[in-house]
C-alpha positions in Angstrom: -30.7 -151.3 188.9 -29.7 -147.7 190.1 -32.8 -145.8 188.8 -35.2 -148.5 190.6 -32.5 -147.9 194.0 -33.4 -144.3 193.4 -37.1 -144.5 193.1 -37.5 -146.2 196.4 -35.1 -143.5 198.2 -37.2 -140.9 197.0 -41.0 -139.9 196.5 -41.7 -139.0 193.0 -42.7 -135.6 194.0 -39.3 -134.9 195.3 -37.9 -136.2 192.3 -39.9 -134.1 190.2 -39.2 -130.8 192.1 -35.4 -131.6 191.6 -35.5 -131.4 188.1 -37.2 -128.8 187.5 -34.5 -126.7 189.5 -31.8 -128.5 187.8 -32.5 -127.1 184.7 -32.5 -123.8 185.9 -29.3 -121.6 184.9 -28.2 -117.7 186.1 -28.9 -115.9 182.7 -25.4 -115.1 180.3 -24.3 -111.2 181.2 -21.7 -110.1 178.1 -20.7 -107.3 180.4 -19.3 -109.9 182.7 -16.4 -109.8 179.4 -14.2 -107.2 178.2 -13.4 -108.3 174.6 -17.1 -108.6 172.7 -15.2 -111.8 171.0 -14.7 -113.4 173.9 -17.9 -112.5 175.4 -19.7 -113.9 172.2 -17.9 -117.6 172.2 -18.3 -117.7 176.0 -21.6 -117.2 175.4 -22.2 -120.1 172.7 -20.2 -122.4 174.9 -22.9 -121.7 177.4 -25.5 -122.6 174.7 -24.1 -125.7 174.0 -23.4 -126.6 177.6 -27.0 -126.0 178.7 -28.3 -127.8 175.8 -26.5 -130.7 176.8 -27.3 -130.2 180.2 -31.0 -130.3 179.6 -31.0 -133.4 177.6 -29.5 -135.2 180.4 -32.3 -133.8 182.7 -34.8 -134.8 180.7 -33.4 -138.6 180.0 -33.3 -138.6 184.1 -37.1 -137.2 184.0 -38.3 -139.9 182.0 -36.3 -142.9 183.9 -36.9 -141.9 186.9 -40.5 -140.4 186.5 -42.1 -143.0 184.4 -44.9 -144.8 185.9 
């Protein structure tokens, strides 16, 4: 199984410090947009994308740091 392949590759600790910088993002700037509009749905498709995002890191926390 991969997650098993994983966990002998690398120590937990490693694995541990990994995810806690994966879920670490550069914070939304609406001045980085010139319509407010545009600024605002870029900045819920960020929202939904990081929410997603941190599921996925958090299903890989449990499989892979589970004792």
């Amino acid at each position: 199984m991969f997650v098993s392949e994983i966990k002998t590759i690398f120590e937990p600790w490693r694995l541990a410090e990994y995810l806690d910088i994966a879920r670490q993002t550069e914070p939304f700037d609406p001045d980085d947009y010139d319509d407010a509009e545009e600024a605002e749905m870029e900045r819920q498709l960020e929202l939904r994308k990081s929410a997603a995002e941190l599921l996925l890191v958090e299903r890989a926390r449990g499989w892979l740091l589970e004792q």
